[in-house]
FILUMKOL-7795 format. One line per 10 residues: number of its first residue (from 1); their letters; for each residue x, y, z of N, C-alpha, C. Coordinates in nm, 2 decimals. Example, Ala and Ser with C-alpha at 12.3 -4.5 7.8 and 13.67 -1.06 7.14 Angstrom:
# FILUMKOL-7795
1 = AS = 1.32:-0.57:0.78:1.23:-0.45:0.78:1.32:-0.33:0.78 ~ 1.28:-0.22:0.71:1.37:-0.11:0.71:1.29:0.00:0.79 .
END
This chain:
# FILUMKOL-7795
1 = XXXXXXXXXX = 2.75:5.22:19.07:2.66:5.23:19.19:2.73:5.19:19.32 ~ 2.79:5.06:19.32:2.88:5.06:19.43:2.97:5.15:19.50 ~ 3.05:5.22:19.42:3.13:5.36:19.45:3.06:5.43:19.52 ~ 2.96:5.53:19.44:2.88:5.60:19.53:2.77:5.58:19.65 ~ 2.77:5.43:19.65:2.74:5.39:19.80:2.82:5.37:19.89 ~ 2.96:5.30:19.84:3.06:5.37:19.94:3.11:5.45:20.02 ~ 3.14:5.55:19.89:3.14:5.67:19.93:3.03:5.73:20.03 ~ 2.92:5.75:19.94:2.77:5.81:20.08:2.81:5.70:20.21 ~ 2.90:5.61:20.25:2.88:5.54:20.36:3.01:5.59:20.46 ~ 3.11:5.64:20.36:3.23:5.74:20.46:3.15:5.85:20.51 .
11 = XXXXXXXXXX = 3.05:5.94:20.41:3.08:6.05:20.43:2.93:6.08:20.52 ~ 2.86:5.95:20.58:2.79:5.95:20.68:2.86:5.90:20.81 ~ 2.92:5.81:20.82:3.02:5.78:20.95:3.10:5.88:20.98 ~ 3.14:5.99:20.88:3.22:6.10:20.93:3.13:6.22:21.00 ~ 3.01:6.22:20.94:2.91:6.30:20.98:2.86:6.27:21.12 ~ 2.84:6.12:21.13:2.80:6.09:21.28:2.88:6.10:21.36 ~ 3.02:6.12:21.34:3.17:6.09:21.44:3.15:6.24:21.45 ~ 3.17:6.33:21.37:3.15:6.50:21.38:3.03:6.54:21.49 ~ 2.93:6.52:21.48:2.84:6.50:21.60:2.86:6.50:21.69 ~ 2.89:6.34:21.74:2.91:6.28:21.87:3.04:6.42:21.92 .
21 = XXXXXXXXXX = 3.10:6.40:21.86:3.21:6.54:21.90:3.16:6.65:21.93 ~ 3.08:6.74:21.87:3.01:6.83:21.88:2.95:6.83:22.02 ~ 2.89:6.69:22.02:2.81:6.68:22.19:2.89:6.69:22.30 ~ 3.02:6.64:22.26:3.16:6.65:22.40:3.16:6.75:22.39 ~ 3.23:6.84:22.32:3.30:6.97:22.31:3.22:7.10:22.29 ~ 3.08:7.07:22.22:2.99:7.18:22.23:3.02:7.32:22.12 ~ 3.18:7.28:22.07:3.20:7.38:21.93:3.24:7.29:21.82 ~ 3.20:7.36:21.72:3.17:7.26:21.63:3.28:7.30:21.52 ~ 3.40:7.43:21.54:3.51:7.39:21.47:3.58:7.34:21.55 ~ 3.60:7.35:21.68:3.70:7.32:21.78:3.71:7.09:21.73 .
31 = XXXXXXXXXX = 3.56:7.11:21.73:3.52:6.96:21.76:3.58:6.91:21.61 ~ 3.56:6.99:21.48:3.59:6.93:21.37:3.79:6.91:21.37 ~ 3.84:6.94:21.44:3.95:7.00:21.45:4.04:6.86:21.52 ~ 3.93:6.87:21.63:4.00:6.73:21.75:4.01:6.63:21.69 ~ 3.95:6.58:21.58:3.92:6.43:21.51:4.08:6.43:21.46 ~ 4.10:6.25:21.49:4.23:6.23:21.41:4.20:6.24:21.30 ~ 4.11:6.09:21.35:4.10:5.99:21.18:3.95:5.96:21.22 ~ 3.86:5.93:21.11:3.74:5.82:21.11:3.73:5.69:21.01 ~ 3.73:5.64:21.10:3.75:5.46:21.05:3.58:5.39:21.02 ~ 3.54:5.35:20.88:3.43:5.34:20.84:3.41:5.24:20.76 .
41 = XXXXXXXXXX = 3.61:5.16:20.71:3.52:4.99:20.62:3.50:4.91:20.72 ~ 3.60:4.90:20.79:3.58:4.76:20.86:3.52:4.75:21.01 ~ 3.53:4.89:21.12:3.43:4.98:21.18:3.40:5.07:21.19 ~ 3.31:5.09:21.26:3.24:5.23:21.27:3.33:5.31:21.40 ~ 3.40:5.39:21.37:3.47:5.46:21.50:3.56:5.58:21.48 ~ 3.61:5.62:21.55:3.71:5.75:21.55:3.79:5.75:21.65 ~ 3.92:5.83:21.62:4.03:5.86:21.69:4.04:6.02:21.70 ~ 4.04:6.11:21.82:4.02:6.20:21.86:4.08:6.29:21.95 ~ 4.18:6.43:21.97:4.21:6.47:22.10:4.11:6.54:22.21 ~ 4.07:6.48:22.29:3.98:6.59:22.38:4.03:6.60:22.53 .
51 = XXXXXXXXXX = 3.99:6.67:22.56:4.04:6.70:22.70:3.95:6.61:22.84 ~ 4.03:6.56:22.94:3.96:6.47:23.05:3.81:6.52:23.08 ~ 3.77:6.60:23.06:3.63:6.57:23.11:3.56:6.60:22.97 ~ 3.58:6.64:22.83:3.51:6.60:22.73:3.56:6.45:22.68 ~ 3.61:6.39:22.70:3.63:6.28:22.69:3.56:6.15:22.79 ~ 3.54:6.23:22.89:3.43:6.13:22.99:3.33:6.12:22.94 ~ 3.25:6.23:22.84:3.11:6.29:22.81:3.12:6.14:22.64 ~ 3.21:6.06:22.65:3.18:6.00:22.53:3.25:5.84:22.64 ~ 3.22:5.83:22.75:3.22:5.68:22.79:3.11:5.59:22.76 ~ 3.15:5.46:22.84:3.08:5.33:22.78:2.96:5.32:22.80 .
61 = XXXXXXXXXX = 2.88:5.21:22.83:2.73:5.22:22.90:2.78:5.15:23.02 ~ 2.63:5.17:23.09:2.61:5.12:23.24:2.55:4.98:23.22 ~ 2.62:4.85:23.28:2.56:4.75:23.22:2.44:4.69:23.29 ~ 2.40:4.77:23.43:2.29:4.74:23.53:2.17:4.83:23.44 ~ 2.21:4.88:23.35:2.08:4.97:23.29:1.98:4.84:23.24 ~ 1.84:4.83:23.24:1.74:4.76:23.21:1.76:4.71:23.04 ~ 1.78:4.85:22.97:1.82:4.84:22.85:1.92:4.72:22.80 ~ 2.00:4.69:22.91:2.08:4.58:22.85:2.11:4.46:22.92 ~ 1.92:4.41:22.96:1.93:4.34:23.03:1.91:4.23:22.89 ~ 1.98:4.06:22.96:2.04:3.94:22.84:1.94:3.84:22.86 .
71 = XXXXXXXXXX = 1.81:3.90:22.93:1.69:3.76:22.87:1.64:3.73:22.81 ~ 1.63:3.59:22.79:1.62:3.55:22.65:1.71:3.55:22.53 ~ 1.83:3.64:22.56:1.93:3.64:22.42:2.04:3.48:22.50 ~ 2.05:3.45:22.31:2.14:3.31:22.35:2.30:3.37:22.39 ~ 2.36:3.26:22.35:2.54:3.32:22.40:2.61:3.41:22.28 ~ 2.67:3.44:22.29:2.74:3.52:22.18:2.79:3.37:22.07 ~ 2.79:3.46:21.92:2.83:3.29:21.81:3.00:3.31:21.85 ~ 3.03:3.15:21.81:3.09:3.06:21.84:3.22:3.14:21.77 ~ 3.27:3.21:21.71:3.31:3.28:21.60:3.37:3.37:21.66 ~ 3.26:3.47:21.81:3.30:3.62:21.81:3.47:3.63:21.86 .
81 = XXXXXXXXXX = 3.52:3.69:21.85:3.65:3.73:21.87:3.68:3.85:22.00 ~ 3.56:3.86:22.04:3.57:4.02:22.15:3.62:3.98:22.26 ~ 3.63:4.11:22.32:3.70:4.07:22.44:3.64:4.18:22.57 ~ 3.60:4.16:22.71:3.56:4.25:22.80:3.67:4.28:22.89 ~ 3.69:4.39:22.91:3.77:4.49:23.00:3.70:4.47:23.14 ~ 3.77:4.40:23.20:3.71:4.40:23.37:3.74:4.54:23.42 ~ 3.70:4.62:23.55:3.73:4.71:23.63:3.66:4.68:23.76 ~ 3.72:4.78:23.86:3.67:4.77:23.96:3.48:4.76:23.97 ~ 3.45:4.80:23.88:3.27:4.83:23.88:3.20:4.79:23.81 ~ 3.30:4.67:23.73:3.25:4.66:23.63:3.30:4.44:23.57 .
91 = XXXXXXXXXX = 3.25:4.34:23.62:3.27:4.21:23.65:3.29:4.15:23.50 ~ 3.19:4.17:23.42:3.20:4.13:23.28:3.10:4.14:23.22 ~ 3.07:4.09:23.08:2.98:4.11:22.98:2.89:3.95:23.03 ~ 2.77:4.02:23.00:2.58:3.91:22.98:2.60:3.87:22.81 ~ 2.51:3.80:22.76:2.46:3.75:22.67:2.38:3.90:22.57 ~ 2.39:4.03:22.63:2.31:4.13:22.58:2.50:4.20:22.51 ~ 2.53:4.22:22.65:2.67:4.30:22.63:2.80:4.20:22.57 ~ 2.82:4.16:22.50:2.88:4.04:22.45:3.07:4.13:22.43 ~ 3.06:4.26:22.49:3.22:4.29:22.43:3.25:4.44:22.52 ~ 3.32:4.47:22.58:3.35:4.63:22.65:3.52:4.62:22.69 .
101 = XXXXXXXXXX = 3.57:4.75:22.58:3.66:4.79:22.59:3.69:4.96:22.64 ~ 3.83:4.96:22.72:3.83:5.11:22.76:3.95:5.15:22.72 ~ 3.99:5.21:22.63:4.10:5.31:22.50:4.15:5.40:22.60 ~ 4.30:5.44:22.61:4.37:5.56:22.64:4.46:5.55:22.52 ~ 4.46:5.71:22.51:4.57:5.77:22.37:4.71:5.77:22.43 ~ 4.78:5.66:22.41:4.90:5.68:22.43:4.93:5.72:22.56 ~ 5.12:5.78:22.59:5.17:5.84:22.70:5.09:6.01:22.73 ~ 5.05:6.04:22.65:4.98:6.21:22.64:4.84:6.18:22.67 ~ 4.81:6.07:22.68:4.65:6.06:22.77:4.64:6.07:22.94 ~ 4.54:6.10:22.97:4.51:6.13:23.13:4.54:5.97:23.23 .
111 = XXXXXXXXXX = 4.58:5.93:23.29:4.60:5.81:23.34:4.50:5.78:23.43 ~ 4.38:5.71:23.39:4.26:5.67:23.49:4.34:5.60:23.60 ~ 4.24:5.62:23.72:4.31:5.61:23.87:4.20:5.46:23.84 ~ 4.14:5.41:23.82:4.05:5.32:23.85:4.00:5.30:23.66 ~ 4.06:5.24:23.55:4.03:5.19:23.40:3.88:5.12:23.42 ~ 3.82:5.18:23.34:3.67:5.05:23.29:3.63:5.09:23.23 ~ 3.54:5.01:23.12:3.46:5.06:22.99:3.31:5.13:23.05 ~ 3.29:5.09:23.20:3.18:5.15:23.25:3.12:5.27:23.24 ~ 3.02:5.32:23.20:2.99:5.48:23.22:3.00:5.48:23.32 ~ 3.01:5.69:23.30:3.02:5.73:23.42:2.91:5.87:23.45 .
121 = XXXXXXXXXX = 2.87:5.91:23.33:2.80:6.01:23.30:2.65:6.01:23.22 ~ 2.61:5.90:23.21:2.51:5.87:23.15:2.55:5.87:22.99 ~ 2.60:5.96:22.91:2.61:5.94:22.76:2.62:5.83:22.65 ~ 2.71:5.76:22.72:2.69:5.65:22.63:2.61:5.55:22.66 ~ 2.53:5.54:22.78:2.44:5.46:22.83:2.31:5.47:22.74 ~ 2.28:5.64:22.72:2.18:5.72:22.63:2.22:5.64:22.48 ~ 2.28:5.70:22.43:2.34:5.66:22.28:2.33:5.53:22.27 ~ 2.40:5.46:22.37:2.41:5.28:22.27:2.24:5.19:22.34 ~ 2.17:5.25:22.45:2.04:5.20:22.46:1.98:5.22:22.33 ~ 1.97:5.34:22.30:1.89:5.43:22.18:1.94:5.30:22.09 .
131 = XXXXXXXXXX = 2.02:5.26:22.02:2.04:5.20:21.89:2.06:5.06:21.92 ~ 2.10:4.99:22.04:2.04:4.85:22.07:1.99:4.79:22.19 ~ 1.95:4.91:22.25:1.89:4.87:22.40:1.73:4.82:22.35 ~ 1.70:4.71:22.48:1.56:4.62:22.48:1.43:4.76:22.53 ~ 1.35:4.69:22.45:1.20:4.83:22.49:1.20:4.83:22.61 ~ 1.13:4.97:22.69:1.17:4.99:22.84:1.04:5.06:22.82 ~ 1.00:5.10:22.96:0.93:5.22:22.97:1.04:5.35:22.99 ~ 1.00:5.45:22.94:1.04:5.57:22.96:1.08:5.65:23.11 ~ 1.11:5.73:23.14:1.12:5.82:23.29:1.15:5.96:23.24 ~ 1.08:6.05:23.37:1.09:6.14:23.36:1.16:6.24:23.49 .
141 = XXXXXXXXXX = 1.26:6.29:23.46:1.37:6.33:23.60:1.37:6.50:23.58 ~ 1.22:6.53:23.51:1.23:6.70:23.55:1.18:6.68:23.66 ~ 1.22:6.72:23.79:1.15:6.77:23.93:1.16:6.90:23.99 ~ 1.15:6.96:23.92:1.11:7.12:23.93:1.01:7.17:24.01 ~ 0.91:7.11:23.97:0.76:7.16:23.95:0.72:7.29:24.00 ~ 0.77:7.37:23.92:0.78:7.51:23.94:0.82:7.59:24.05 ~ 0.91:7.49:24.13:0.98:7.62:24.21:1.10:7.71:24.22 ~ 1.06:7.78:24.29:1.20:7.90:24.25:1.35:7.81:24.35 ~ 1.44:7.84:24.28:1.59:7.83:24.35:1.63:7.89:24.33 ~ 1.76:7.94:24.41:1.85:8.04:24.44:1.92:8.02:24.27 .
151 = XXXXXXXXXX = 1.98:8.12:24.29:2.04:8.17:24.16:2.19:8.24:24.13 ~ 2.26:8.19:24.09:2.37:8.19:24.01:2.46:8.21:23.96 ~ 2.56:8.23:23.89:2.65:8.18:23.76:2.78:8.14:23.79 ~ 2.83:8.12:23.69:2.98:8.05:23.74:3.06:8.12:23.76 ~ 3.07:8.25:23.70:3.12:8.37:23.79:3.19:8.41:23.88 ~ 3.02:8.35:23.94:3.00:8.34:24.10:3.01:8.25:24.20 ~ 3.03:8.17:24.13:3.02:8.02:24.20:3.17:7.94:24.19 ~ 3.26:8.05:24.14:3.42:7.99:24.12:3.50:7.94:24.23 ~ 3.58:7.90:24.19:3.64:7.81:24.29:3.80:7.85:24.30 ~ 3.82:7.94:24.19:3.93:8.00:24.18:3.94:8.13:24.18 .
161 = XXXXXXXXXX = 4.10:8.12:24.23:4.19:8.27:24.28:4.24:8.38:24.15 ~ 4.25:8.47:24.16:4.31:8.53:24.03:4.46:8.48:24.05 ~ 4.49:8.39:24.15:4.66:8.40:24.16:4.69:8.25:24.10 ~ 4.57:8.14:24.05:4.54:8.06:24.00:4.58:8.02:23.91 ~ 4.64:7.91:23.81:4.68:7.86:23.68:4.60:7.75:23.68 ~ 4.45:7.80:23.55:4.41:7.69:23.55:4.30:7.65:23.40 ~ 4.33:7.56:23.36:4.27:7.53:23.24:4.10:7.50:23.20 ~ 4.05:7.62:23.26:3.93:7.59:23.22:3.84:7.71:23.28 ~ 3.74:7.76:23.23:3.60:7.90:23.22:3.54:7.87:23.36 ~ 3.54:7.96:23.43:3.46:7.97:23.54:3.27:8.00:23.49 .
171 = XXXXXXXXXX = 3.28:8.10:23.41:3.19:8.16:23.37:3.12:8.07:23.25 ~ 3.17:7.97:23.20:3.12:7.84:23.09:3.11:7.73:23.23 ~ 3.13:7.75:23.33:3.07:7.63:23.44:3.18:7.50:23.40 ~ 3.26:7.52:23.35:3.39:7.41:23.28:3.41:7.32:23.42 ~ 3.44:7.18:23.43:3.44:7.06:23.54:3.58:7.16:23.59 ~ 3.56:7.14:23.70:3.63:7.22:23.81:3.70:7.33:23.81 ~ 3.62:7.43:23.79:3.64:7.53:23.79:3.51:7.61:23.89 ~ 3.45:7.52:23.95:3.31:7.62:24.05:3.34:7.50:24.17 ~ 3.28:7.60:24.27:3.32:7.55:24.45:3.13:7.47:24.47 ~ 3.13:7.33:24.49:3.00:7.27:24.57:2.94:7.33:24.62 .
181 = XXXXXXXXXX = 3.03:7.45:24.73:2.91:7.54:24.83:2.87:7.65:24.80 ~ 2.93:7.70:24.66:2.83:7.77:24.61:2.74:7.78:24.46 ~ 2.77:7.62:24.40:2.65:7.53:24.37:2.57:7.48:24.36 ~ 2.59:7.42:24.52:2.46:7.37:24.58:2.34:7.36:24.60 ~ 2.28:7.32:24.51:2.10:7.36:24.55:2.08:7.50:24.45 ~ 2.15:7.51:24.40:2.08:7.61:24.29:2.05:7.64:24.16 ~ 1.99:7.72:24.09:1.99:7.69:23.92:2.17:7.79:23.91 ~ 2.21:7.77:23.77:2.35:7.79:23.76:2.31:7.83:23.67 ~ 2.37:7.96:23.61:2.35:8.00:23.45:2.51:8.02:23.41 ~ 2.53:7.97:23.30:2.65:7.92:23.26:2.68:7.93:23.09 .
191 = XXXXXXXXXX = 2.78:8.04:23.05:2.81:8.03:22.91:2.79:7.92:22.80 ~ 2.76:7.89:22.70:2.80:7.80:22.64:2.69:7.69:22.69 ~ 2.72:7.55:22.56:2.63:7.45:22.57:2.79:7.32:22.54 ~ 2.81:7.33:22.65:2.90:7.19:22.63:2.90:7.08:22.69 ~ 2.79:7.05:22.76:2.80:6.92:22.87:2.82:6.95:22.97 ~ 2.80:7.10:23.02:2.84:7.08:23.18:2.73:7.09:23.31 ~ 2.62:7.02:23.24:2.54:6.96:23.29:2.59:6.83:23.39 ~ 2.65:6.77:23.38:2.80:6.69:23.44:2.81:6.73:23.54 ~ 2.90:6.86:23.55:2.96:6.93:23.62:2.87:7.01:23.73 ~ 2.75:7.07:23.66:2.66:7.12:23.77:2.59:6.97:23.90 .
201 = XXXXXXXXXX = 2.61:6.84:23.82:2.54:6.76:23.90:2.61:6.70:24.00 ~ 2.72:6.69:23.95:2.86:6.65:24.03:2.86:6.71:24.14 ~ 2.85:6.84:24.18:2.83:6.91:24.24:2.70:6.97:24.34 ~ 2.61:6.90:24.32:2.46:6.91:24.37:2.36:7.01:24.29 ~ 2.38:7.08:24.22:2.33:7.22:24.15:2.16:7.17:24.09 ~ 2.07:7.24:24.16:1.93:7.20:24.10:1.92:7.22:24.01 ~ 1.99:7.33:23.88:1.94:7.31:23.72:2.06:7.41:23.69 ~ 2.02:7.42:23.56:2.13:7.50:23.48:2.06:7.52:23.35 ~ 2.10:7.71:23.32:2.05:7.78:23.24:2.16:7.84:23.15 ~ 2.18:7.73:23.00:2.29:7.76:22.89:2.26:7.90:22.85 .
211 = XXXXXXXXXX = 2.34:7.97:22.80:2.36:8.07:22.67:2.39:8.07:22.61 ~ 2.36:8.07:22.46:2.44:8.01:22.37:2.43:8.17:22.26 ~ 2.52:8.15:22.14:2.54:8.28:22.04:2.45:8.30:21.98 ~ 2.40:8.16:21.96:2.32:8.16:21.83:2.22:8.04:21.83 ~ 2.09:8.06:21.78:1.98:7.98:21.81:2.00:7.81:21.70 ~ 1.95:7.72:21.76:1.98:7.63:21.70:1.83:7.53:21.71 ~ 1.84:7.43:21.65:1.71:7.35:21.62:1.71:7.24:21.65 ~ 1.83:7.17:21.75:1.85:7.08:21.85:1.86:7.08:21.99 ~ 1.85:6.98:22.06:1.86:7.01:22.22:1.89:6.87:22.27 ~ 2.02:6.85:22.36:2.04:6.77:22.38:2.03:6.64:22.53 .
221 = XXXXXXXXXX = 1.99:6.60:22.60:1.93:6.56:22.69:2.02:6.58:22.81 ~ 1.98:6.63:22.93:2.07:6.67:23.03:2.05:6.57:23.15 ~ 2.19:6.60:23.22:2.09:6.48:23.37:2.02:6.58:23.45 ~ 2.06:6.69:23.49:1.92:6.79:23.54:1.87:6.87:23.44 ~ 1.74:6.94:23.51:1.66:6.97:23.46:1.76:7.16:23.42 ~ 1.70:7.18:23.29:1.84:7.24:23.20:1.79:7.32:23.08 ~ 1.78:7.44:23.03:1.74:7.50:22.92:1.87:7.62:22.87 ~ 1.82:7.60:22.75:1.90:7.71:22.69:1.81:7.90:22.61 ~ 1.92:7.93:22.62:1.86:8.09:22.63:1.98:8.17:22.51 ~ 1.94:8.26:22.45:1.98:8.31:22.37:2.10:8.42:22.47 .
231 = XXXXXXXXXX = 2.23:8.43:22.39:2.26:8.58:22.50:2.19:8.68:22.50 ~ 2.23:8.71:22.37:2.18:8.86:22.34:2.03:8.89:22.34 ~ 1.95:8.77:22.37:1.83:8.85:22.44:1.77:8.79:22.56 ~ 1.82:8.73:22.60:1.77:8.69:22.73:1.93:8.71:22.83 ~ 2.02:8.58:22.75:2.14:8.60:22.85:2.17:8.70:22.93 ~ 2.22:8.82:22.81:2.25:8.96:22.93:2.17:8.97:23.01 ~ 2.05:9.02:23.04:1.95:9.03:23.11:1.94:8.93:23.23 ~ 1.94:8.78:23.22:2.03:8.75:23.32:2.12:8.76:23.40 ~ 2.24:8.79:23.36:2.32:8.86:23.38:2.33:8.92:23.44 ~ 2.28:9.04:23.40:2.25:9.12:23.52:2.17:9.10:23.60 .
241 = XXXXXXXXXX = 2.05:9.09:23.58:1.97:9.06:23.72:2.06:8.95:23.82 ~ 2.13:8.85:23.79:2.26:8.82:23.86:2.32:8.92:23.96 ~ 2.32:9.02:23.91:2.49:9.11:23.91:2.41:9.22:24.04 ~ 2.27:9.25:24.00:2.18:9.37:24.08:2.13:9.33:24.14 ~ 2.09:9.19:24.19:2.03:9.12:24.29:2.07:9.09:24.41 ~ 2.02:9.12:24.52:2.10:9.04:24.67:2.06:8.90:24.72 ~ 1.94:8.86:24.64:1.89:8.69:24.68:1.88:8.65:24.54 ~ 1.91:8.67:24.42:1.83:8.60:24.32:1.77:8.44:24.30 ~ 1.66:8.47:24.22:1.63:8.31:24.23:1.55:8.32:24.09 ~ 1.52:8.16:24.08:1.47:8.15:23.91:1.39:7.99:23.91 .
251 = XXXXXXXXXX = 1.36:7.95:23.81:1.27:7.85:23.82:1.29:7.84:23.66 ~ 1.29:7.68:23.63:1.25:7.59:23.52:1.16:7.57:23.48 ~ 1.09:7.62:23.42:0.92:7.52:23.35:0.98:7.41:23.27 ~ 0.88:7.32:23.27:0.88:7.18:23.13:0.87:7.26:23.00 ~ 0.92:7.20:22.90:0.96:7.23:22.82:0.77:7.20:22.73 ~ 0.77:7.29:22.63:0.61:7.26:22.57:0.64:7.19:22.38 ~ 0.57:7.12:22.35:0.57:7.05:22.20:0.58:7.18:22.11 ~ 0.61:7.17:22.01:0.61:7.28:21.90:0.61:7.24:21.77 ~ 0.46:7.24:21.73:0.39:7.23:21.62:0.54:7.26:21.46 ~ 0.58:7.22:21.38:0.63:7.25:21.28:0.60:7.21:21.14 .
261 = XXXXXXXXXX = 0.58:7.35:21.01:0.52:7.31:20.88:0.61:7.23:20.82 ~ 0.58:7.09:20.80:0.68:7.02:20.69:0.67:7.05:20.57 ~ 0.78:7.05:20.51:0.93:6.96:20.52:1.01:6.99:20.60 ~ 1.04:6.99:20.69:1.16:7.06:20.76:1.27:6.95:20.79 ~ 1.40:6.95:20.82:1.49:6.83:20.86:1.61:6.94:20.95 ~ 1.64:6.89:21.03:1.74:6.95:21.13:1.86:6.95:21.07 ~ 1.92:7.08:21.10:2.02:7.12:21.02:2.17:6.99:21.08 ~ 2.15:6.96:21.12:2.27:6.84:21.17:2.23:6.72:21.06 ~ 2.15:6.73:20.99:2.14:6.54:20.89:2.16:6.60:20.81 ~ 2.23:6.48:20.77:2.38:6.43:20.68:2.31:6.45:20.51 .
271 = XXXXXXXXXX = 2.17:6.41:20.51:2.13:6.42:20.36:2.06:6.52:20.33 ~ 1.94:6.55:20.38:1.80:6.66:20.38:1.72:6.60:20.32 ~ 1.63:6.66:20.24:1.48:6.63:20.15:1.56:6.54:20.10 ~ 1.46:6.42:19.97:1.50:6.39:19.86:1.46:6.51:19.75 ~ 1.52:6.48:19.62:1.55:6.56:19.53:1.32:6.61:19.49 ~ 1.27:6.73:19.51:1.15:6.72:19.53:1.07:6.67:19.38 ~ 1.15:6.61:19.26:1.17:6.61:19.12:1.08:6.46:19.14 ~ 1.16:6.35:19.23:1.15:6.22:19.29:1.01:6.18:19.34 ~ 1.02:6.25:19.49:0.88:6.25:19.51:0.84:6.38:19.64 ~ 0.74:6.45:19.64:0.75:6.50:19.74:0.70:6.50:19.86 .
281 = XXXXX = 0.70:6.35:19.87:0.66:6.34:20.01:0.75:6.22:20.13 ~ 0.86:6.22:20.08:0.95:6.18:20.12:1.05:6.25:20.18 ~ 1.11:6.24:20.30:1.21:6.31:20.34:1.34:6.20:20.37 ~ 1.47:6.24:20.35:1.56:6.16:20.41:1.66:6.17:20.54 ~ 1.66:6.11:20.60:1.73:6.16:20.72:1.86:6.13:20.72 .
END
């Protein structure tokens, strides 16, 4: 029995490290590929190559977030061994945040102009509140409310020359590869679902409309207001209307609930049903 709980305890920390990758990188061989190693007796973590701005998309948390505010919690035990990474923006660890470190890979890593475990993108703020941040009230940052903005794509909104050498998709909306001023204030429709939700915001851009190959049964939380669309039946069609338009413009609705017959479990968990022999009204996540 002990074996095969061990084992089921690798072969879920590799599943969750695969993920979190997935959410940087947005392809899921590319992402299986980048992993060095995943480290799972003694912690939970991984070693990984990504490129500077999918690697931003997996920073620290924000320690002014509410979530990790230290009232009431006593001092760290007498024991702990951690240690906090000071930065410009970042003074030290509360009684909540008891430890923050900031990792570069070696001489082949990007050389931060300004080092700290601080976010900088909201992601790991999202992630590590979710699993030990204090109860909060909720917020809601769609501000849409159905109006039309100018419209789009990265295309069109590039920032680059054909006489250019440069490592990254104009037309996937990739971190610097599109010009602010043309940006600005509008929805952006943009290849692909990789995080560049980032990139649109960085930039001022009121929303952004993914395309992706193939439909999927997750959706991942954006800092603007942000949906995804099939190519082949919506994308093109986009597209064009893009391409045949002299003002285009477009608009976001709120997203609506969607009733589903169980059993269902999302194709990303690591186990699925139990065995239906067991019981059938149990699902495992």
């Amino acid at each position: 029995m002990g074996d095969v709980s061990h084992h089921g305890d690798r072969i879920s920390a590799m599943e969750e490290h695969d993920n979190m990758l997935l959410k940087a990188i947005g392809d899921e061989k590319i992402a299986r590929e980048s992993k060095i190693y995943s480290y799972w007796k003694s912690i939970n973590g991984f070693a990984a190559r990504l490129l500077p701005a999918e690697a931003k998309r997996l920073s620290g948390i924000w320690p002014g977030c509410p979530s990790f505010n230290d009232s009431g919690y006593g001092p760290p035990p007498a024991k702990w061994k951690g240690k906090c990474d000071k930065g410009a923006n970042f003074t030290g660890c509360n009684n909540k945040i008891i430890g923050a470190r900031y990792y570069q890979q070696g001489s082949t890593a990007p050389i931060m102009d300004d080092p700290t475990p601080v976010d900088t993108d909201g992601h790991g703020t999202h992630t590590a509140s979710t699993v030990a941040g204090i109860p909060g009230n909720g917020i809601n940052i769609f501000t849409m409310k159905n109006k039309m903005f100018p419209f789009t794509d990265g295309a069109h909104a590039t920032n680059l020359t054909s006489n250019e050498t440069y490592f990254g998709n104009s037309s996937a909306c990739d971190s610097g590869t599109l010009s602010e001023k043309l940006v600005k204030g509008k929805i952006v429709y943009c290849l692909g679902n990789s995080g560049q939700d980032a990139a649109i915001d960085g930039l001022h851009g009121a929303g952004m409309i993914m395309a992706v190959d193939e439909p999927t049964d997750y959706y991942f939380p954006t800092l603007i207001p942000a949906t995804t669309v099939l190519r082949s039946k919506v994308g093109d069609k986009l597209d064009r209307y893009i391409n045949s338009t002299r003002n285009p413009r477009a608009v976001i609705y709120r997203s609506a609930t969607v009733r589903m017959v169980a059993p269902s479990v999302a194709s990303f968990s690591s186990r699925g049903p139990s065995p239906q022999s067991l019981c059938r009204n149990i699902l495992k996540g």
